[in-house]
C-alpha positions as CSV (number, residue, x, y, z in Angstrom):
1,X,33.1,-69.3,49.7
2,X,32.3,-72.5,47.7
3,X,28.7,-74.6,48.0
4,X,29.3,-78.2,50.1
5,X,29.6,-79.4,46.1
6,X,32.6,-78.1,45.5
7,X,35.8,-78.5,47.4
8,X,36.7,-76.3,50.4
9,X,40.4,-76.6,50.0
10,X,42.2,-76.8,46.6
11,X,46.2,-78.5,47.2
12,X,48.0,-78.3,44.1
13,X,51.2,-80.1,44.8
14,X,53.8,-82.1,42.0
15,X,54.5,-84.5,44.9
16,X,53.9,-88.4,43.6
17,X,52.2,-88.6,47.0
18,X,50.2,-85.1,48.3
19,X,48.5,-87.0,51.1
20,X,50.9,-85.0,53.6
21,X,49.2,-82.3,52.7
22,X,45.7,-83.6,51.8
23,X,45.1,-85.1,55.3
24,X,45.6,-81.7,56.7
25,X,42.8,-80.5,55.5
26,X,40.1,-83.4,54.0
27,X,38.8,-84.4,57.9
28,X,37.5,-80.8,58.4
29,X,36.5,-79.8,54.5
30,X,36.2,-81.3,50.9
31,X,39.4,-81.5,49.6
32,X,40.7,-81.3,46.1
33,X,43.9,-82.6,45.2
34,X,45.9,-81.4,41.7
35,X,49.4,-82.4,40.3
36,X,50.5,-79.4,38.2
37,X,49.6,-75.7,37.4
38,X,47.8,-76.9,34.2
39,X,45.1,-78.9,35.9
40,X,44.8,-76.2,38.9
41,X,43.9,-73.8,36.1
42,X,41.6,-75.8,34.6
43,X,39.5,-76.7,37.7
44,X,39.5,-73.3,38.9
45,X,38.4,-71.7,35.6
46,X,34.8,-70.7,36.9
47,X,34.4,-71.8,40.4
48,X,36.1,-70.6,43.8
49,X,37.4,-72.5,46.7
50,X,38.4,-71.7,50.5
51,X,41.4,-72.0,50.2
52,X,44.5,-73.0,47.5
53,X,47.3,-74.4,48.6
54,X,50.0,-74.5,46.1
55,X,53.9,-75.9,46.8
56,X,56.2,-74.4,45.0
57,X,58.4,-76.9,43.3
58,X,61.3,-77.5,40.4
59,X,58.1,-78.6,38.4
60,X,55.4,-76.7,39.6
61,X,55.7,-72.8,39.7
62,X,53.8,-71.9,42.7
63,X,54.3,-68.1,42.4
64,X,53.5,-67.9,38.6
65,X,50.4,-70.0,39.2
66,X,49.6,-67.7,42.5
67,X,49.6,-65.2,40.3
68,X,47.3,-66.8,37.4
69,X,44.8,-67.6,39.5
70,X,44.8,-64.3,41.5
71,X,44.1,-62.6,38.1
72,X,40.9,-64.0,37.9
73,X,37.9,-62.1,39.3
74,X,36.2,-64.9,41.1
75,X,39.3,-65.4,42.9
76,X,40.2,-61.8,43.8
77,X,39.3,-62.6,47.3
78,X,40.2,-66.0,48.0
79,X,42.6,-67.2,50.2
80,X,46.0,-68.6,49.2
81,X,49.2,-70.2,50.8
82,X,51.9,-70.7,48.8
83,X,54.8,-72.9,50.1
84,X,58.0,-72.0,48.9
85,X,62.1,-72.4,49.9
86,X,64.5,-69.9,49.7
87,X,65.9,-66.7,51.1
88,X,63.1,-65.9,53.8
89,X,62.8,-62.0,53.2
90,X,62.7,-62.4,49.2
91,X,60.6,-65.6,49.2
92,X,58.1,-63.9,51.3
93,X,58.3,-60.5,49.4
94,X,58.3,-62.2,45.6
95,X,55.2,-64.6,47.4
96,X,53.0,-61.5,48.5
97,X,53.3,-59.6,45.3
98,X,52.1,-62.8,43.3
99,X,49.2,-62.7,45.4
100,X,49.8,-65.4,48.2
101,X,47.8,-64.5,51.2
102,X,50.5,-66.4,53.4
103,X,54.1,-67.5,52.2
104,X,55.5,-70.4,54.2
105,X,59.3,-71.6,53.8
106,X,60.5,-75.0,55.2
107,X,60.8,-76.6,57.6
108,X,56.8,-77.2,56.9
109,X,55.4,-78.6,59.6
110,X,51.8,-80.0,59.3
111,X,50.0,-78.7,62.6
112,X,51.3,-75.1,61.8
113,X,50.0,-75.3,58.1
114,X,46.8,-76.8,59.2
115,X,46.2,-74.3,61.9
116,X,46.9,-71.7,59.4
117,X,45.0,-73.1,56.7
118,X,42.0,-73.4,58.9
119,X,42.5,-69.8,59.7
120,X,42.2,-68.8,56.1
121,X,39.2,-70.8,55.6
122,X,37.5,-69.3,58.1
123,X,38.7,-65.4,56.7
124,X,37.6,-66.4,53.7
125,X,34.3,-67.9,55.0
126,X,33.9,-64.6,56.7
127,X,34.3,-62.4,53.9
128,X,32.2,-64.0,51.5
129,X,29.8,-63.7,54.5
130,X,30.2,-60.0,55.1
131,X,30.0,-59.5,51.2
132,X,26.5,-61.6,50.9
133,X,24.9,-59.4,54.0
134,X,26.8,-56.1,51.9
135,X,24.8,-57.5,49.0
136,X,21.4,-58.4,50.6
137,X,21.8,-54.7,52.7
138,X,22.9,-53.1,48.8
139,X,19.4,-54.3,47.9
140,X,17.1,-53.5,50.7
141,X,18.8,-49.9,50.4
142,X,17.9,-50.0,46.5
143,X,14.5,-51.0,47.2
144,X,14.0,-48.3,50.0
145,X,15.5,-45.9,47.7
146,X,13.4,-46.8,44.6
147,X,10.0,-46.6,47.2
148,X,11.0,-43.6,48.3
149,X,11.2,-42.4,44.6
150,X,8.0,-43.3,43.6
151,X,6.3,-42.2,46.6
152,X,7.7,-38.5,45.7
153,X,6.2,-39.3,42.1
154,X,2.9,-40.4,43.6
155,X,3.0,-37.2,45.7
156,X,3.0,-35.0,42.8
157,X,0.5,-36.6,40.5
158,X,-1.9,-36.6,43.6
159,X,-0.8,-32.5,43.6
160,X,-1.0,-32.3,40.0
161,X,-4.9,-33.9,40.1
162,X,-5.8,-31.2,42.9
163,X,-4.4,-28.3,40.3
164,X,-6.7,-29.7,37.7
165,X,-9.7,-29.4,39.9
166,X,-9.1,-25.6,39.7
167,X,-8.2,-25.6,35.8
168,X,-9.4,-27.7,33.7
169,X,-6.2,-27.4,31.3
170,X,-4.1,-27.9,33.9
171,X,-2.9,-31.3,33.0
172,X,-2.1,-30.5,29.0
173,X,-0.1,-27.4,29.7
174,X,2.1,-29.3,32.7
175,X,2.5,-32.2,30.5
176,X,4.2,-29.7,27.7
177,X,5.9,-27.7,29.6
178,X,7.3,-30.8,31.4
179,X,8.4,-31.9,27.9
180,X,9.8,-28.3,27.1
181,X,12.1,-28.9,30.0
182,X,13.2,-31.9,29.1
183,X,14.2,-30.4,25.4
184,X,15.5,-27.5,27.1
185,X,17.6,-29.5,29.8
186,X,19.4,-31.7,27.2
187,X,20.0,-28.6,25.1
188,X,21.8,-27.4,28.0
189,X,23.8,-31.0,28.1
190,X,22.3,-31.8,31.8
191,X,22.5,-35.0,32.9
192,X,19.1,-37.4,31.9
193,X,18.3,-37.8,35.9
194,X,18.3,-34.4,36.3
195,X,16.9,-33.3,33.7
196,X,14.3,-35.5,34.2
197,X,14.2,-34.4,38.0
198,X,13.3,-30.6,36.8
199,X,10.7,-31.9,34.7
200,X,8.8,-33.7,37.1
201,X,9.5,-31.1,39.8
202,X,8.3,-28.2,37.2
203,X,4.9,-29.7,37.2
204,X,4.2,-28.0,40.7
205,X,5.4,-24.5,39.6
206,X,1.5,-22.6,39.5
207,X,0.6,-25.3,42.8
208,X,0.2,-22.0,44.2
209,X,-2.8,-21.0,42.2
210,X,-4.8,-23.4,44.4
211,X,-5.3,-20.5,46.9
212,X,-6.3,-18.0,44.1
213,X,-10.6,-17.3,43.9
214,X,-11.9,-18.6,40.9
215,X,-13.1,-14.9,40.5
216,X,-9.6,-13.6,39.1
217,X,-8.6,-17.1,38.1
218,X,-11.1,-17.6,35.4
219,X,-11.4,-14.1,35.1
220,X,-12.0,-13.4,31.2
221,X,-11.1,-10.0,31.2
222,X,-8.0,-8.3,32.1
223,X,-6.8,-8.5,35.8
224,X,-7.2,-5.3,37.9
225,X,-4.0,-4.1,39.7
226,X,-5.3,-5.6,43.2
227,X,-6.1,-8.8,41.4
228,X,-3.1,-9.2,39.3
229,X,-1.3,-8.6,43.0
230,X,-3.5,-11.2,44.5
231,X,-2.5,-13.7,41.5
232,X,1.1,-13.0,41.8
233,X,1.2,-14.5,45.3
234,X,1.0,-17.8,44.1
235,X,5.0,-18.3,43.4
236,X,5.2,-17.7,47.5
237,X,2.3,-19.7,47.9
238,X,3.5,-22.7,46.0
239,X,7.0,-22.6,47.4
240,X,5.7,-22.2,51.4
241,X,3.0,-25.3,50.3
242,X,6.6,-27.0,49.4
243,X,9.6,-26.0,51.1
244,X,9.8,-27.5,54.0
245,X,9.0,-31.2,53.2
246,X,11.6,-34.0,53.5
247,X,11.4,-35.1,50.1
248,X,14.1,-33.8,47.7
249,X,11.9,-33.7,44.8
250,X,9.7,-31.7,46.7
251,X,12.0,-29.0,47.2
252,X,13.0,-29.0,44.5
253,X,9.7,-27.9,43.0
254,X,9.2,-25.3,45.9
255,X,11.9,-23.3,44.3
256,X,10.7,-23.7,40.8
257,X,7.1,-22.4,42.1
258,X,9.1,-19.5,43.6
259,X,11.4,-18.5,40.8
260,X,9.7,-19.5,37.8
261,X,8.5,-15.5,37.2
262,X,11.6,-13.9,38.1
263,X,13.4,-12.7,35.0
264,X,17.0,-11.9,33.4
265,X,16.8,-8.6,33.7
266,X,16.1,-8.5,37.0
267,X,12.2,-7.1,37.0
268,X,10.5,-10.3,37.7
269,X,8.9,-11.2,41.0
270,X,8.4,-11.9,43.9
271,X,12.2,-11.6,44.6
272,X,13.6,-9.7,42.1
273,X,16.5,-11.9,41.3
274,X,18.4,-11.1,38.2
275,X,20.8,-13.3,36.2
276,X,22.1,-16.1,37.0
277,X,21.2,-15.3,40.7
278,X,18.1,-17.2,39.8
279,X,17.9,-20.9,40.3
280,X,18.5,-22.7,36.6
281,X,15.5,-25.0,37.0
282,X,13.4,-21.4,37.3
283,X,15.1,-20.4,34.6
284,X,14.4,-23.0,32.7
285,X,11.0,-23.9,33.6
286,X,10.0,-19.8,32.7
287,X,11.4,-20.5,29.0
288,X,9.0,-23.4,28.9
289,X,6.0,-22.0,30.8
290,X,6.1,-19.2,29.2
291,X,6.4,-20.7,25.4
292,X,3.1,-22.9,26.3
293,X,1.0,-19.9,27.9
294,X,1.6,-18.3,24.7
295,X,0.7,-21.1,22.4
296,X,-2.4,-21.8,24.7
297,X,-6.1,-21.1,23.8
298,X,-7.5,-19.2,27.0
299,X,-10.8,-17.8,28.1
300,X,-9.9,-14.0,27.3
301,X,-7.3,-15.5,24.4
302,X,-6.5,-17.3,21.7
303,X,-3.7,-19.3,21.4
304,X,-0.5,-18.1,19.2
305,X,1.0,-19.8,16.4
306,X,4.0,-21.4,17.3
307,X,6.7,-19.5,15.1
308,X,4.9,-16.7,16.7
309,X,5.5,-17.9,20.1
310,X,9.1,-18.7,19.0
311,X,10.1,-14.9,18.0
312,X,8.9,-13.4,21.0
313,X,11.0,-16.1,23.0
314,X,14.1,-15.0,20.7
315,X,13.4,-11.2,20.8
316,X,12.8,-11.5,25.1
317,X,16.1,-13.7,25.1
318,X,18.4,-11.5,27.3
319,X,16.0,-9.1,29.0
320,X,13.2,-11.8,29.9
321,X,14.8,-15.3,29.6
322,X,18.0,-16.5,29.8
323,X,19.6,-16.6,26.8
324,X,21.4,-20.1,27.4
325,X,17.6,-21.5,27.8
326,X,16.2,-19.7,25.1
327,X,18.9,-21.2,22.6
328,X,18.6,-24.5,24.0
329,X,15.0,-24.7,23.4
330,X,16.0,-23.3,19.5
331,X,18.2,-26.5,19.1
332,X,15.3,-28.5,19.9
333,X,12.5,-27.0,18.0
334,X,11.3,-30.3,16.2
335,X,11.3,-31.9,19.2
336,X,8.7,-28.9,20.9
337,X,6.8,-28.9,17.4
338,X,6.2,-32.6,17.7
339,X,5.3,-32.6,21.3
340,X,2.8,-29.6,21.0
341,X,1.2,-31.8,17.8
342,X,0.7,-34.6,20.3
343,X,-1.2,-33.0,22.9
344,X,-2.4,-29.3,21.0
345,X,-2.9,-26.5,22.7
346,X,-5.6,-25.0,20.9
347,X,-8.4,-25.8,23.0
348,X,-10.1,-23.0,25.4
349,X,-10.4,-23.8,29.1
């Protein structure tokens, strides 16, 4: 569809005289008249019209010129009639594979080409209607979709803050193992969105310790039996706080929370889940969680070194972890040195 600057209807005729098929058309829309294929080229290089008209003639090839101009992106989509003599069936046939939206053979007769240039116009008016409202709809989608998004991200920041209101090392240790996910994910060759997804979503995975007293969860000594039961309920905690919402991310996190402490073997809890039975983002987030617990400073620890933290990774690889995690995480140890010299872990909580 073209602005009321540029012509409606583009006639491209090698008539001495193309008012014929000029008047047709120039009392209802701007009109451009053109003498051969050259010029028709030329004037259509970057802008559309309605409709093109071209007349096939001993010196003018309307199909080859149909075709020219169809190959041109901007003019996928716009209407053209070619006017053309010979056998019906082939003329037709040879007109629609250039790329004519209507072939018409002679006799030509002026009201039936007007009526069905007009019609043209109007399909093509129509289209590049329905495409502007698919564009404008395209966009409101996007923008819907993109709020959505960051409302999920706002949601879990806001959950993040209430988990550091219970541990003041909360925000540190989600922020690494966020990052070992993100190594470990692209060691895996996952895509970046969903890599990226896992991380963010990992962050929730000890949300359940929210309902845990601060009399076992700041405990300095070792955890009795009832209280190292009582702590372990925070991977069902976390995933019933999660599960049911409407938000993908969100759910996403609920079954990190609940399968972050299962393990390869097979003796982790609260399910029990062996192998690849368990969810990879669990799998990936217990490499990670795991690696940063041992590297963190603690009230009733201190923190390990790292190559220290890295061997027992390698030695549980199989029986603990999953091995596929644990060497993806190997083949990006600079990346966890440098993100663990960024923000250390050495402090105590």
């Amino acid at each position: 569809m073209t602005s009321e600057a540029e012509p409606s209807v583009v006639v491209v005729t090698a008539r001495p005289d193309p008012t014929a098929l000029t008047r047709l058309f120039a009392t209802a829309y701007p009109t451009l008249s053109l003498p051969d294929a050259d010029a028709a080229l030329a004037a259509l290089a970057r802008r559309a019209a309605d409709l093109v008209l071209v007349e096939d003639h001993p010196a003018l090839d309307g199909f080859g010129l149909v075709h020219a101009l169809r190959r041109r992106p901007h003019l996928a989509r716009t209407s053209m009639m070619l006017l053309a003599a010979g056998d019906p069936a082939a003329t037709r046939r040879r007109g629609l594979e250039a790329g004519a939206t209507d072939v018409v053979l002679p006799p030509f007769d002026g009201f039936d080409l007007q009526i069905r240039g007009r019609n043209l116009v109007a399909l093509a008016r129509a289209q590049g209607a329905a495409e502007a409202q698919a564009r404008t709809l395209a966009g409101e989608v996007e923008r819907a979709v993109a709020e959505s998004h960051e409302r999920e991200r706002e949601t879990i920041r806001r959950l993040m803050l209430a988990a550091e209101t219970r541990d003041d090392q909360a925000g540190d240790h989600l922020t690494r193992v966020a990052g070992c996910v993100i190594a470990i994910a692209d060691g895996l060759g996952l895509p970046e969105q969903e890599a990226n997804d896992i991380a963010l979503a990992s962050t929730m995975h000890d949300i359940g310790k929210i309902g845990v007293a601060d009399s076992i969860l700041r405990k300095p000594g070792p955890l009795t039996e009832p209280e190292r039961a009582e702590m372990m309920q925070h991977a069902l905690r976390g995933y019933r706080m999660l599960s049911d919402s409407p938000s993908r991310l969100l759910r996403l996190a609920a079954e990190i929370a609940l399968t972050h402490h299962e393990r390869w073997d097979g003796t982790g809890y609260p399910q029990g889940l062996k192998g690849a039975a368990i969810p990879l983002p669990g799998r990936i987030t217990a490499v990670a969680d795991v690696f940063d617990a041992l590297i963190s400073a603690r009230v009733y620890k201190p923190g390990w070194p790292l190559e220290r933290a890295r061997r027992f990774l390698e030695e549980q690889s199989g029986s603990h972890f999953d091995p596929d995690c644990v060497q993806a995480f190997l083949s990006r140890w600079d990346e966890i040195v440098a993100l663990v010299e960024e923000r250390p872990a050495h402090r105590a909580a």
